[in-house]
TIKOLNU-677084 format. One line per field, with one value per residue (C-alpha): x, y, z. Coordinates in nm, 3 decimals. Layout:
u [X,...];
v [Y,...];
w [Z,...];
end
This chain:
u [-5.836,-5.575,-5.472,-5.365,-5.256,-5.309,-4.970,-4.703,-4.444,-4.638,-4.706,-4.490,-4.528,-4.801,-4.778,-4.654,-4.371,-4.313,-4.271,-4.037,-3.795,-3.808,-3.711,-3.399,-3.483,-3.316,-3.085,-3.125,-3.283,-3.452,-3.756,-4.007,-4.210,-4.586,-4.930,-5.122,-5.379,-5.286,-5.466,-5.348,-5.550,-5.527,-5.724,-5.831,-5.750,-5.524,-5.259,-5.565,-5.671,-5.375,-5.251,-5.591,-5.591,-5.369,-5.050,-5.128,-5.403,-5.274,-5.109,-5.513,-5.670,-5.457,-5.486,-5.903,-5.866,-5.636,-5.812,-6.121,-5.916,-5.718,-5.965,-6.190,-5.855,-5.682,-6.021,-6.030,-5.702,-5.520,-5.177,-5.063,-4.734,-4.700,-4.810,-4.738,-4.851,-5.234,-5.247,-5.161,-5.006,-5.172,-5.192,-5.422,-5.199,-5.285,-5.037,-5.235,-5.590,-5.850,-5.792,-6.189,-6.244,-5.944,-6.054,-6.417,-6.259,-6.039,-6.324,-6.558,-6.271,-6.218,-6.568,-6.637,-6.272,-6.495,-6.811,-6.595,-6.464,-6.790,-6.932,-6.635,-6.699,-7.085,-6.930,-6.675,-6.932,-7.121,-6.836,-6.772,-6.412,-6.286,-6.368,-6.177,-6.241,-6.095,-6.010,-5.933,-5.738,-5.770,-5.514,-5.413,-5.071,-4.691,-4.502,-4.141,-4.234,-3.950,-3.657,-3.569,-3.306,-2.998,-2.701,-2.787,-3.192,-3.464,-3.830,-4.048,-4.256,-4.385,-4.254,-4.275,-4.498,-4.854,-4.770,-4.722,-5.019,-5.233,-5.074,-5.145,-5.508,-5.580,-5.521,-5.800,-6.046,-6.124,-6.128,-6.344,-6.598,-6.568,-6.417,-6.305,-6.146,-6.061,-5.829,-5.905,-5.679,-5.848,-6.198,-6.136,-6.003,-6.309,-6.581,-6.598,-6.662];
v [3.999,3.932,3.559,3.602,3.257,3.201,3.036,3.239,2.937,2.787,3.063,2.904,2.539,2.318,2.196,1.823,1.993,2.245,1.980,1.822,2.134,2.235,1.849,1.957,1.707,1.950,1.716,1.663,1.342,1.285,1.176,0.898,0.667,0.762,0.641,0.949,1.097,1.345,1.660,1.820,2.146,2.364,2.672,2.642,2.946,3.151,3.218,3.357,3.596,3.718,3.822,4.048,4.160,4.472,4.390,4.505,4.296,3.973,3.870,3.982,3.766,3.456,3.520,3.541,3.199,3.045,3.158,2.988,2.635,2.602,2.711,2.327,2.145,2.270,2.261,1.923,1.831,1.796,1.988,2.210,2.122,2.340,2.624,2.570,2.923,2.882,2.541,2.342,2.028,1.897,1.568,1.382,1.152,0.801,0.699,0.498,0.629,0.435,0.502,0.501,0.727,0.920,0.926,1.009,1.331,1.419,1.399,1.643,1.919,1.867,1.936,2.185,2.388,2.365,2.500,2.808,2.872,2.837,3.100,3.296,3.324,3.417,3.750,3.816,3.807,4.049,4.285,4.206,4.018,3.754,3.421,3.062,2.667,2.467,2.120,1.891,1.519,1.261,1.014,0.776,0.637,0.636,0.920,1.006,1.293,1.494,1.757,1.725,2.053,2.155,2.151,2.527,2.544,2.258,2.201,1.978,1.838,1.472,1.324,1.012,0.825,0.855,1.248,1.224,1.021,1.275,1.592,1.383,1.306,1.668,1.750,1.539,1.734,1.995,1.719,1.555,1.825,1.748,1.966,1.616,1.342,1.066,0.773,0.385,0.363,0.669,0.496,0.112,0.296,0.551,0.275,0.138,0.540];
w [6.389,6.652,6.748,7.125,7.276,7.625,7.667,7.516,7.507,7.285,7.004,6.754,6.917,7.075,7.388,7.330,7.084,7.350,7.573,7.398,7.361,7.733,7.815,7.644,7.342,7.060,6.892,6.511,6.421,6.799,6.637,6.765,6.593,6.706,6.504,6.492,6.297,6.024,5.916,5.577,5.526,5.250,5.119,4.769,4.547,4.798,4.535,4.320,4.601,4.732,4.326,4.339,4.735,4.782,4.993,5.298,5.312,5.274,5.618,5.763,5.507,5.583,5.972,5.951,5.771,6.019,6.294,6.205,6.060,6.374,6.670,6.639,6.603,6.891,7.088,7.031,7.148,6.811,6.770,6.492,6.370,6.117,5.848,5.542,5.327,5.302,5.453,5.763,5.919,6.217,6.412,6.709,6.951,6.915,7.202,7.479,7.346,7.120,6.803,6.694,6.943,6.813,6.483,6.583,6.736,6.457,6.231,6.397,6.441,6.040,5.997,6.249,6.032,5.744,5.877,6.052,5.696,5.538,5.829,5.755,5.391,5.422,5.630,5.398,5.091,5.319,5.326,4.951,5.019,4.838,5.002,4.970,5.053,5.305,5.195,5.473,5.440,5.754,5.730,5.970,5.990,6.170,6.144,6.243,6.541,6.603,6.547,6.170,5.990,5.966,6.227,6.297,6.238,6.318,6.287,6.488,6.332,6.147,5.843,5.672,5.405,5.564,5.604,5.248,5.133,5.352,5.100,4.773,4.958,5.009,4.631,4.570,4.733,4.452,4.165,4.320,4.427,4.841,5.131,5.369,5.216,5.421,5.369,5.372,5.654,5.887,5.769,5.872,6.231,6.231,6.146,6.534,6.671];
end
């Protein structure tokens, strides 16, 4: 399947990155301090798949998968920041919006990702594919929001420590037998939604 994006500026960026970059904000180390929500997605067993799926397949498997992670995030207003292989960095705004209500948001495009993966595997069993989880971490926190790189190449994108509890938060998620983990932080926020 095809991923056609209605706005073609904004194929490789969202639209508050894309934003950013056409405001002529391109300098290395432009960053703001924003509170956002954090997505950290990740398919379980990808490296296992794509050893056993023949080459030409791979890019098509990974693109099925993405389609179906992405679409309830994006819907929902969240923004992809990044891809990471078989996984994904994403974030929901907290600037000058409730952050329960945020949160509330965040948490049903998480779960609605599963459940497209989930759908996604039951036709790929059909057809006798290989199938993988989604494991989702919500993490609420500050993040540095901006152009980070090299004099020549930059990314933009978030960094910071909550981007980095929500990665150790996702490799939870198979230990511990669940698709969405959430943090303490994204839970005391979520509790008033």
């Amino acid at each position: 399947m095809a991923f056609a994006p209605v706005n073609h500026q904004e194929s490789y960026v969202g639209p508050d990155a894309r934003r950013h970059i056409m405001a002529g904000e391109i300098r290395r180390g432009a960053v703001d301090v924003i509170r956002a929500v954090i997505i950290y997605a990740d398919l379980r067993d990808f490296t296992k798949t794509t050893d056993t799926a023949p080459q030409d397949q791979i890019v098509d498997i990974l693109d099925d998968y993405y389609e179906a992670m992405i679409g309830p995030i994006v819907d929902r207003g969240g923004e992809i920041l990044k891809f990471m292989g078989d996984g994904l960095l994403a974030t929901f705004n907290l600037t000058g919006q409730p952050r329960e209500s945020v949160c509330g948001v965040a948490l049903v495009a998480a779960t609605e990702s599963v459940n497209a993966v989930r759908a996604l595997n039951l036709r790929r069993k059909e057809e006798l594919k290989p199938v993988m989880d989604l494991d989702i971490a919500l993490h609420l926190g500050d993040v540095l929001h901006g152009n980070v790189g090299a004099r020549d190449r930059l990314d933009f994108t978030v960094i910071g420590p909550a981007v980095n509890e929500a990665s150790r938060i996702e490799a939870i998620c198979r230990k511990v037998g669940r698709n969405i983990l959430i943090s303490e932080a994204f839970a005391t926020a979520a509790t008033d939604c």
